[in-house]
C-alpha positions in Angstrom: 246.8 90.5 164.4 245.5 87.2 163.8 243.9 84.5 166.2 246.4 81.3 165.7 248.8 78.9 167.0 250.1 75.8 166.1 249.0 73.4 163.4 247.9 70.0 163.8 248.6 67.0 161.9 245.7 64.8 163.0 246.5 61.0 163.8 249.1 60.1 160.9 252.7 59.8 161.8 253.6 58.8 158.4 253.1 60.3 154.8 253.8 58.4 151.5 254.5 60.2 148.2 253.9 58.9 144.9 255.7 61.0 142.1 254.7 59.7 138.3 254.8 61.6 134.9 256.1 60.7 131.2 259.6 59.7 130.9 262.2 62.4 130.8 260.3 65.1 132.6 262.7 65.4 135.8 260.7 63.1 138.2 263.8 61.3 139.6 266.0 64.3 139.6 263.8 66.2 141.5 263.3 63.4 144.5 267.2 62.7 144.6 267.8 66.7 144.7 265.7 67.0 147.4 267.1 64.0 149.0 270.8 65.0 148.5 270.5 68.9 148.5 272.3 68.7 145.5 271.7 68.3 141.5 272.5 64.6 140.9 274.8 63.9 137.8 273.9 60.6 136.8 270.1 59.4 137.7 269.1 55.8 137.4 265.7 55.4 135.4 263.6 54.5 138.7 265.0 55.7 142.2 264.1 53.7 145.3 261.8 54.8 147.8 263.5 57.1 149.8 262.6 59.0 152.9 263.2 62.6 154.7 263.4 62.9 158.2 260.8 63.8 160.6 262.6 67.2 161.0 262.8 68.4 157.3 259.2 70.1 157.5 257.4 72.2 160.2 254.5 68.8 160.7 257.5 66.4 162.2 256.3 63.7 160.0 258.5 61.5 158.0 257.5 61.3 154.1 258.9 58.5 152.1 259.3 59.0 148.8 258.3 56.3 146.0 259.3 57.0 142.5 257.3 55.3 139.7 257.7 53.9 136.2 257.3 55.5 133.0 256.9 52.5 131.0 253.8 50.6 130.2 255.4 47.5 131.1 255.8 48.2 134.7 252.1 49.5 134.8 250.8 46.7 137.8 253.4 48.6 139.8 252.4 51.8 138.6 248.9 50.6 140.1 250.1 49.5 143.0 252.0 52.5 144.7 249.0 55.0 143.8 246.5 53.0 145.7 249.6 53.1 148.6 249.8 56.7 148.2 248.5 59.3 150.4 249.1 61.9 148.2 250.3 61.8 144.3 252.6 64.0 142.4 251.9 64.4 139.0 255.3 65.8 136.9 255.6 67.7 133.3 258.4 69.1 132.0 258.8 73.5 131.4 260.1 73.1 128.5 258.3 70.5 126.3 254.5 71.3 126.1 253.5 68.2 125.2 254.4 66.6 128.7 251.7 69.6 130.2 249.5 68.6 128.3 249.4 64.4 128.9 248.5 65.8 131.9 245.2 66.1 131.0 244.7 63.9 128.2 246.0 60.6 129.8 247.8 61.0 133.6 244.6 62.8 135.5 241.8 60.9 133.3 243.9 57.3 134.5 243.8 58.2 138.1 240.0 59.0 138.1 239.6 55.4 136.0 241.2 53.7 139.0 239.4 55.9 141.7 242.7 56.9 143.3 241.1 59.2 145.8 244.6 61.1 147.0 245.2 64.9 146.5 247.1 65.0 143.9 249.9 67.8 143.0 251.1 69.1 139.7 255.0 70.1 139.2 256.7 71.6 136.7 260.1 70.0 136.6 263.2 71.8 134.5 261.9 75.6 135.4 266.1 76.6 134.5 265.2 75.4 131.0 261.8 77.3 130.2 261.7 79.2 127.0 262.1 82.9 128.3 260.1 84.1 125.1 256.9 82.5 125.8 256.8 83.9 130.0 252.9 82.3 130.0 251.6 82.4 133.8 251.3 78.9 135.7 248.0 80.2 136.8 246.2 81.3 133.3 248.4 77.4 132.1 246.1 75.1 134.9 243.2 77.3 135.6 241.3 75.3 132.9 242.7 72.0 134.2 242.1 72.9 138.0 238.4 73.8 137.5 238.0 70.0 135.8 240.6 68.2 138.0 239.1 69.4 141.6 241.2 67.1 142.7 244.4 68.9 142.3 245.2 70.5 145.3 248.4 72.7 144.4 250.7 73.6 140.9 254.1 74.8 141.7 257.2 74.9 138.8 260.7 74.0 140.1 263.9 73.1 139.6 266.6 70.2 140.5 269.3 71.8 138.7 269.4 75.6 141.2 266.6 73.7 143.7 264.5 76.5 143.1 261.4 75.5 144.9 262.2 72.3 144.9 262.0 71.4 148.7 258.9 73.2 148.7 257.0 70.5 146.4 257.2 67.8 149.0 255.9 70.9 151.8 253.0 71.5 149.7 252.6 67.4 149.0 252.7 66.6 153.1 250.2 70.1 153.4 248.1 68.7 150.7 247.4 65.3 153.3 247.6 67.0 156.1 245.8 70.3 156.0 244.2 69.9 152.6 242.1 72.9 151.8 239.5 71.1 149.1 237.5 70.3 151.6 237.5 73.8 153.6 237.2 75.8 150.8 235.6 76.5 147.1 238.0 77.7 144.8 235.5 78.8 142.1 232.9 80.5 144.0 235.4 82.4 146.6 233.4 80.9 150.2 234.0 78.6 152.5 232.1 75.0 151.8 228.9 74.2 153.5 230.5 71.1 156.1 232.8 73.9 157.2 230.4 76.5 157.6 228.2 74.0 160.2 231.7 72.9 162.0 232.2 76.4 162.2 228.6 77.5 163.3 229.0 73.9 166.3 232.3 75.6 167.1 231.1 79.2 167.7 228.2 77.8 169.9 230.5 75.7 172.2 232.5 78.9 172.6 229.3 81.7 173.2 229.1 80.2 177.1 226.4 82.8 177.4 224.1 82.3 174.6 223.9 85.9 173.7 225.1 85.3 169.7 228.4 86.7 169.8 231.9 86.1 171.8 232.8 89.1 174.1 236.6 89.2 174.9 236.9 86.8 177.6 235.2 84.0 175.5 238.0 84.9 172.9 240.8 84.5 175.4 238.9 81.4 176.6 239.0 80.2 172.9 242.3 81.1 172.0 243.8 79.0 175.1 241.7 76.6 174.7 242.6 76.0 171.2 246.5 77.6 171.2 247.2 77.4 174.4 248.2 81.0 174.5 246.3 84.4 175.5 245.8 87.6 173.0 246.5 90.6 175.0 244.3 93.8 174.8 246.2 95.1 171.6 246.0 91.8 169.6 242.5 91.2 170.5 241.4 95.1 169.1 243.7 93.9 166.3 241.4 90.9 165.2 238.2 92.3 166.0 239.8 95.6 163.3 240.4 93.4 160.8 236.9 91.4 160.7 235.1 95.1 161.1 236.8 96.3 157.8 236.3 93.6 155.9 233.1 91.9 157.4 230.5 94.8 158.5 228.3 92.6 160.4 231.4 90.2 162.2 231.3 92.6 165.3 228.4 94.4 167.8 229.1 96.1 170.9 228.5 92.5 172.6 231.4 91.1 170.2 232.7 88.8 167.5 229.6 87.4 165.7 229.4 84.1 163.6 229.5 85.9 160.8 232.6 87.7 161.9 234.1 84.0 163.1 233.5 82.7 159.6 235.0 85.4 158.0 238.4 84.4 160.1 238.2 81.0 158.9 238.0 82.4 155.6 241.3 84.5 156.1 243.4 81.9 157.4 243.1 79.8 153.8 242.9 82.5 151.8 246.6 83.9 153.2 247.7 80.1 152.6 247.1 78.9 156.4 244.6 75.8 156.4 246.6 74.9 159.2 245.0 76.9 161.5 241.9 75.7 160.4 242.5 72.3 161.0 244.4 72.8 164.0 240.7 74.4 165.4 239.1 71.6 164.0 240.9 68.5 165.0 241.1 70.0 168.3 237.1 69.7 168.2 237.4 65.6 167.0 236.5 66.5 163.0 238.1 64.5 161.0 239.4 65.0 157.3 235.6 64.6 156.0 234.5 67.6 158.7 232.6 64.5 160.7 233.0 63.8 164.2 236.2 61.0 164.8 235.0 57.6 165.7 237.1 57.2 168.3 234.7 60.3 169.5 231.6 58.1 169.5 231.9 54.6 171.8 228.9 52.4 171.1 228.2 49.9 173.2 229.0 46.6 171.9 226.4 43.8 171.0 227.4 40.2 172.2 225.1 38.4 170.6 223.1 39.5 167.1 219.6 39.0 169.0 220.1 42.2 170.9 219.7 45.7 169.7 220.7 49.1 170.7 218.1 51.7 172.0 218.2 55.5 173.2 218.0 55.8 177.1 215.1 58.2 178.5 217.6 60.4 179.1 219.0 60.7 175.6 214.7 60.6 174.7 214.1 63.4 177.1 216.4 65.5 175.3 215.4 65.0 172.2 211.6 66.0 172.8 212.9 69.0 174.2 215.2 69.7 170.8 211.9 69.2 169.2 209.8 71.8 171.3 212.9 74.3 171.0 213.0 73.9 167.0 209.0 74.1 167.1 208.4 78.0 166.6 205.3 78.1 165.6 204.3 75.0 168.5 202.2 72.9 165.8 203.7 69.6 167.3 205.4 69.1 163.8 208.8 70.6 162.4 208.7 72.8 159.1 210.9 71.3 156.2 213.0 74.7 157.1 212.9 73.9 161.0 214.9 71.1 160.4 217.3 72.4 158.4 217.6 74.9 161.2 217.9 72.0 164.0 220.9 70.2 161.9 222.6 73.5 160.8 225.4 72.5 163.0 225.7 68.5 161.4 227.9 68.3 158.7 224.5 67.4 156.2 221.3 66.4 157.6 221.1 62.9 158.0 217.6 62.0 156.8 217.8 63.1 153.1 218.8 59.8 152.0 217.5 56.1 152.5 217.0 54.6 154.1 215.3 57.5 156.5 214.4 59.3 153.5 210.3 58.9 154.1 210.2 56.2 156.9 208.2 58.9 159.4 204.9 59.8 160.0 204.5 63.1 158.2 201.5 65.7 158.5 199.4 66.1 154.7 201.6 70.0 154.4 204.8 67.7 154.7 205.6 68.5 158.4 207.4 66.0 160.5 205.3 65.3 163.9 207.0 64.6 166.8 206.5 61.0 166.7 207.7 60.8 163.2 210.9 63.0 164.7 211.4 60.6 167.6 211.0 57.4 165.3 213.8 58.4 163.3 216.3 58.5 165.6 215.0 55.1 166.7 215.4 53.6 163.2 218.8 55.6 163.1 220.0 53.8 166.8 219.1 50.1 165.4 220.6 50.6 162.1 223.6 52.9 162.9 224.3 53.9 166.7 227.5 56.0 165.6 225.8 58.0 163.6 223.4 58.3 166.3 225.5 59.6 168.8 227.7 61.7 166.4 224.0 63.5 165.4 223.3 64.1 169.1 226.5 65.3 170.1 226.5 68.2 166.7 222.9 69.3 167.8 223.9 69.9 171.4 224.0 66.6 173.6 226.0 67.0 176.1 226.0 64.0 178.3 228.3 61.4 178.9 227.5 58.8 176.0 227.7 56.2 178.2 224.4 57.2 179.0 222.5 57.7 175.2 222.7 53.9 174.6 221.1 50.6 175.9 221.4 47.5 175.0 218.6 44.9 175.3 218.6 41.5 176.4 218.9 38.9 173.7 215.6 37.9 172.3 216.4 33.9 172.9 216.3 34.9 176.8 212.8 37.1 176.3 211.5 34.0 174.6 212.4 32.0 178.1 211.6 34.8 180.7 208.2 34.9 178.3 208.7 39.1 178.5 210.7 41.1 177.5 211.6 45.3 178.0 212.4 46.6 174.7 211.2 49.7 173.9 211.7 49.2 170.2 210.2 46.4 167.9 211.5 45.6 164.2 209.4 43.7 162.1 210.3 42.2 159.3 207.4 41.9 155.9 207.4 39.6 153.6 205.3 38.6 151.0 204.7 38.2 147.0 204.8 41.2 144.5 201.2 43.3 144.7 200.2 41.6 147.6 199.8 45.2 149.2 203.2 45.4 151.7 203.9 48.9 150.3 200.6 49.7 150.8 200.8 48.7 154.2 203.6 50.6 155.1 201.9 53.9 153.6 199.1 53.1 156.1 201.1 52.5 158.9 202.8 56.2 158.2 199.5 57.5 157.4 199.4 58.2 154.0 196.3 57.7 151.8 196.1 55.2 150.1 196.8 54.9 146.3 195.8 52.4 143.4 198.7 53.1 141.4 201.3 50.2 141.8 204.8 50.9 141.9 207.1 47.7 142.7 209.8 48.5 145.8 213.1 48.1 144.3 214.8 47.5 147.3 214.9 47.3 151.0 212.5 50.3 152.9 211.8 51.2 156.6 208.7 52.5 158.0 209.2 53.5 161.5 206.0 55.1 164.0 205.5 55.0 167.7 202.1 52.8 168.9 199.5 53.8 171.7 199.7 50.6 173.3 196.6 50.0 176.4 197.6 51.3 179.8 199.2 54.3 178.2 202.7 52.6 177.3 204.1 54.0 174.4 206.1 51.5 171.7 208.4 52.4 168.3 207.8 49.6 165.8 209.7 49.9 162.7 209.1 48.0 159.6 211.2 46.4 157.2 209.9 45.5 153.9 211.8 43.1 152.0 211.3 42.9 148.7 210.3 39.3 147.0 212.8 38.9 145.1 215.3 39.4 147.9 213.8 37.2 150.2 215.8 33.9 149.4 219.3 35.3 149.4 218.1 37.4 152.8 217.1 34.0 154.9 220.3 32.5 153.3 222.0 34.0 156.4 221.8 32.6 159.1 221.3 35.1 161.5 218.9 37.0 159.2 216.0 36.3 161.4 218.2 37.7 165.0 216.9 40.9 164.7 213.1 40.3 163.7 210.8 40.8 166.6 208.2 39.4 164.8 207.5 38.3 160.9 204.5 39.8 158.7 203.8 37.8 155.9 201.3 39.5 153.6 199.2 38.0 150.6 196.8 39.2 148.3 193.2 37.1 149.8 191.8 37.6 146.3 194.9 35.8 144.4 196.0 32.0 144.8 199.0 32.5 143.5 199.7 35.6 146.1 198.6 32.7 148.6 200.4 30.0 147.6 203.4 32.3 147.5 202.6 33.5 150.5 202.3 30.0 152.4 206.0 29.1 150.8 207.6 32.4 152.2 205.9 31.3 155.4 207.1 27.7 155.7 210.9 28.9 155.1 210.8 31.3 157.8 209.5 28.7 160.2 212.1 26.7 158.9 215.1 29.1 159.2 213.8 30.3 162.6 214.2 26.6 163.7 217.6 25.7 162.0 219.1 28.9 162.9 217.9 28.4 167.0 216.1 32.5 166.1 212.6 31.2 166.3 210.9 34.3 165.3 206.6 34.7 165.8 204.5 35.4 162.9 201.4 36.3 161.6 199.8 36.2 158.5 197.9 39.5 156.8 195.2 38.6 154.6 195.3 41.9 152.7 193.0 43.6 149.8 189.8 42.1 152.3 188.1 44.4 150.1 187.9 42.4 146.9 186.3 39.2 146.7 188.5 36.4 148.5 189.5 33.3 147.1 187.8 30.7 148.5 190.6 27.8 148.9 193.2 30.7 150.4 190.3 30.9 153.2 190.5 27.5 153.9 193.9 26.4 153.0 195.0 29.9 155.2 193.3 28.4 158.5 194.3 25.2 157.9 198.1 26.0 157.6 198.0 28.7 160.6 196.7 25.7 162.9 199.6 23.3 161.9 201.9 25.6 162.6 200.8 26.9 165.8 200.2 30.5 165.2 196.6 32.8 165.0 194.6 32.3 162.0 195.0 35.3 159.0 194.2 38.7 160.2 192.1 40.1 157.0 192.5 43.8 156.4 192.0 46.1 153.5 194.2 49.5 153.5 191.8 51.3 150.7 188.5 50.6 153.2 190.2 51.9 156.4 193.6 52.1 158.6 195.1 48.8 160.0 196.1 50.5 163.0 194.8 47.4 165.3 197.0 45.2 162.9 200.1 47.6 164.3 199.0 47.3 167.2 198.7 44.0 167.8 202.4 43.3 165.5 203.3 45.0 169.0 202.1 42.6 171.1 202.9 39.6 169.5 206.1 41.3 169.8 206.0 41.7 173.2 204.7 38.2 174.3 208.0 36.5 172.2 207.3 33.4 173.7 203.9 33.4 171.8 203.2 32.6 167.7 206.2 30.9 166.9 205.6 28.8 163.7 206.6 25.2 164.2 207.0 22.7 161.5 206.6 18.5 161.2 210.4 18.5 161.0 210.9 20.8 163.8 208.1 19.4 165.7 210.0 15.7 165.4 213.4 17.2 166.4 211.9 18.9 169.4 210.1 15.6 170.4 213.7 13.6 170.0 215.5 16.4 172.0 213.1 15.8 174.7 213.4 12.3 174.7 217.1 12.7 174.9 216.7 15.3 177.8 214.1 12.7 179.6 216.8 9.7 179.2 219.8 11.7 180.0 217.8 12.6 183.5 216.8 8.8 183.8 220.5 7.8 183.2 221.9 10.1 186.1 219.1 9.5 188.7 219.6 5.7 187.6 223.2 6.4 188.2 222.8 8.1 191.6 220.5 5.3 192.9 223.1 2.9 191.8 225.7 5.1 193.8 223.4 5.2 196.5 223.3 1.2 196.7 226.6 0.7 196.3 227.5 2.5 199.5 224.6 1.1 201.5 226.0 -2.3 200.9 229.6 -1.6 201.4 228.1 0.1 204.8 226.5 -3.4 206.0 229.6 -5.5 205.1 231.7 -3.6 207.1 229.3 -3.7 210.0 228.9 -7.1 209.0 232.8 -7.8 209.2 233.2 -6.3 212.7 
């Protein structure tokens, strides 16, 4: 006996069909066979979409049909319907070799080209009119051509003529969309793939209620009517736990079904052609086709403005320091490379192997994450994705409402007027000329040593820490390093500067062209910040103080800090020593954003003239009340006059 139940179909309620191959293999026979339930005698070249009912397969969805053209003429339409498509099917004819193998040589080859991502299925049409002489096996024909085309989900050979698994092509085509098993399962090595296993693993925890590694009978029954909505009775349930002992030693203890045991089910169900089961398990967890969590799963909180930002709650804080201390084994205050594998086995990949959290934490020198490196990264994970946020929390174990993971700040315009503001999070953004030392800056600010070899930041990088700030408050400032040559098209939007809590600029104080540079980048952020209304403070990092500095820079440096209104150069050099007072202060320039706003001749004029407008428009209306005022006073003393 097997654990099971009904399938599930997900969220579509319609499937389309595309059916192509070379002229004359049986493609339009087939769909009108099907159609009619009969062999058609005449065929016209190019059917028109046709569709079968909801009720002609067990998933109750309708499938429409489209037949395509042969003919390189009609190839735009060709295009067309196998981008529509959901799933393709691809036909040959049994008796002319040739069509088998166009397969391979032109129809599979041209989807990939066009980056048709649908499952696609391969039919032999014509199966009455196969050669009897040369019986060779469909498997040992497309076992070459499966292992290259992974995206062929099934071969079946039919025929329109007796309808010998004809039907069944269009069952397979609506399985192949609906309960596809390419991503469950890997044909060539015989296991199930990795995202399963973790859905699996996040599924077997949610059902072990008392943490003891394996389900005991009554969290089986739980599951099963939980996810079938039906019972096993004392029989069935021996039955299963039979079948996993036999063929998977280890799947059951005297305390129950083990996760080895729950795989190995999973395993069954596709291998004796049921990935319906699977997904029915799955979808009734939220996973979606790509074995991630559904986004209707995962409400973020919207932003109404682009000058706020989204941050964890204590709560959602407090839980992930104790993840931390739970995943900590050896209780170093940092997390082993294999630790956090271990802490995202149940996430279908772990999230920080690529940028842009790839390296943007504080690591120890043995490449150990330290607790503040592990909570900055799900900072920088919050401001730049919150659904993946919350999807991450929720596979590692969160279990609270997700109304309460997420805040969302005040807009940074109102901070600037309240002179205050409560973020718990900073961004800043750093700009500057090539070699001027922002890489090196970063390294610093993540504690790495610093290095003389130069190697030019292709793109875009994060650098996220948490900052000791006086009184014992604790801040995550992240930084964002945008590359020079990225910096015009970047302030070309105008709400580039929304999200900057504050702008590093940094320049080379031994090079006047890093300076000169340095002073332009400057002068265009003060001038988007004014144009834009997203007024952002700065401050200006003299860096590489070690070398000797160029004298005008000095000057010209404090001369251009006082016109604009913010603090004079901070010098620093990251090979002498670490900048951690320059972080720290970045942090409270951040947090006075009233404070250090550059403010140009232009914008200074234009503030002047608004003020003067302001100053007449209140002149006008207390001119205009007085006048309102005398007005009624005399009309007052003429009628007392009058009578």
């Amino acid at each position: 006996m097997m654990l099971g139940g009904k399938s599930s179909t997900g969220s579509r309620t319609s499937l389309r069909v595309a059916v192509a191959g070379d002229k004359g293999t049986g493609k339009s026979s087939l769909i009108s066979a099907v159609a009619s339930e009969t062999f058609p005698d005449n065929v016209p070249r190019v059917l028109p979409p046709i569709t079968l009912p909801a009720d002609a397969f067990p998933d109750y969805i309708p499938i429409t049909i489209v037949d395509t053209p042969s003919s390189i003429d009609n190839r735009i339409k060709l295009i067309e319907e196998f981008r529509k498509a959901d799933v393709v099917i691809l036909t040959y004819a049994c008796d002319q070799p040739a069509t088998l193998d166009r397969l391979s040589s032109y129809w599979l080859p041209e989807l990939r080209r066009l980056e048709i991502k649908a499952p696609v299925i391969v039919v032999g049409c014509k199966l009455d009119l196969r050669d009897e002489r040369s019986p060779a096996r469909l498997e040992v024909i497309m076992a070459p051509i499966m292992k290259e085309y992974r995206e062929i989900e099934t071969c079946i050979e039919c025929s329109a003529l007796t309808l010998i698994q004809a039907p069944d092509v269009f069952y397979f085509a609506s399985k192949a969309v609906l309960h596809p098993t390419f991503p469950l399962f890997d044909q060539e090595k015989h296991c199930l793939k990795p995202r399963l296993r973790r859905a699996v693993q996040r599924i077997f925890n949610l059902c072990d209620h008392d943490l003891d590694g394996a389900l005991n009978d009554a969290e089986l029954n739980d599951f099963q009517v939980n996810f079938f909505g039906a019972p096993l009775d004392p029989v069935e349930l021996m039955g299963v736990k039979k079948v996993v002992q036999e063929r998977q030693p280890d799947g059951v203890t005297h305390l129950g079904l083990t996760l080895p045991g729950f795989l190995f089910l999973f395993s069954l169900f596709i291998e004796r052609g049921r990935p319906e089961t699977a997904w029915a398990i799955l979808r009734k967890c939220g996973y979606n086709d790509s074995l991630e969590l559904s986004a209707k799963l995962l409400p973020v909180p919207a932003k109404q403005s682009p000058d706020q930002s989204i941050e964890l709650t204590n709560e959602a804080m407090d839980f992930l320091s104790g993840i931390f201390q739970l995943y900590d084994l050896d209780n170093d205050g940092a997390l082993q490379p294999a630790e956090l594998d271990d802490l995202f086995q149940t996430a279908p990949d772990s999230p920080w192997l690529e940028a842009p959290y790839k390296d943007a934490a504080e690591k120890t020198p043995g490449g150990r994450l330290t607790i503040n490196g592990f909570l900055s990264e799900w900072a920088l994970m919050t401001l730049l994705d919150p659904q993946k946020s919350l999807a991450n929390l929720i596979y590692i174990g969160y279990g609270h409402d997700p109304a309460s993971t997420f805040s969302v700040t005040r807009k940074r315009s109102v901070d600037r007027k309240k002179q205050r503001t409560e973020r718990n999070v900073f961004q800043c953004f750093v700009f500057g000329p090539k070699k001027s030392g922002k890489s090196a800056l970063l390294d610093s600010f993540l504690g790495r040593k610093f290095s003389n070899s130069y190697k030019a930041t292709m793109g875009e990088r994060y650098a996220a820490n948490v900052i000791d700030q006086p009184g014992g408050s604790k801040k995550t400032l992240i930084l964002r390093e945008i590359p020079e040559d990225r910096i015009k098209k970047f302030l070309t939007n105008k709400e580039s500067l929304a999200a900057c809590d504050v702008a590093v600029v940094v320049y080379d104080s031994s090079d006047i062209y890093s300076w000169k540079k340095a002073r332009e980048i400057l002068m265009e952020v003060a001038r988007r910040g004014e144009e834009s209304g997203y007024g952002t403070p700065c401050l200006l990092v003299a860096a590489k103080d070690d070398l000797d500095p160029y004298p005008m820079s000095v000057q010209e440096s404090d001369r251009v800090c006082m016109e604009l209104g913010i603090d004079i150069p901070v010098s620093l050099s990251m090979k002498l020593g670490e900048p951690n007072s320059l972080f720290s202060r970045i942090v409270s320039t951040a947090e006075n954003p009233h404070l250090s706003i550059p403010e140009t001749e232009s914008g200074r004029r234009s503030k002047n003239i608004r003020q003067l407008v302001n100053s007449s428009l209140v002149f006008v209306s207390v001119g205009t009340a007085v006048g309102f005022a005398g007005l009624a006073a005399y009309r007052a003393y003429s009628a007392r006059k009058n009578t």
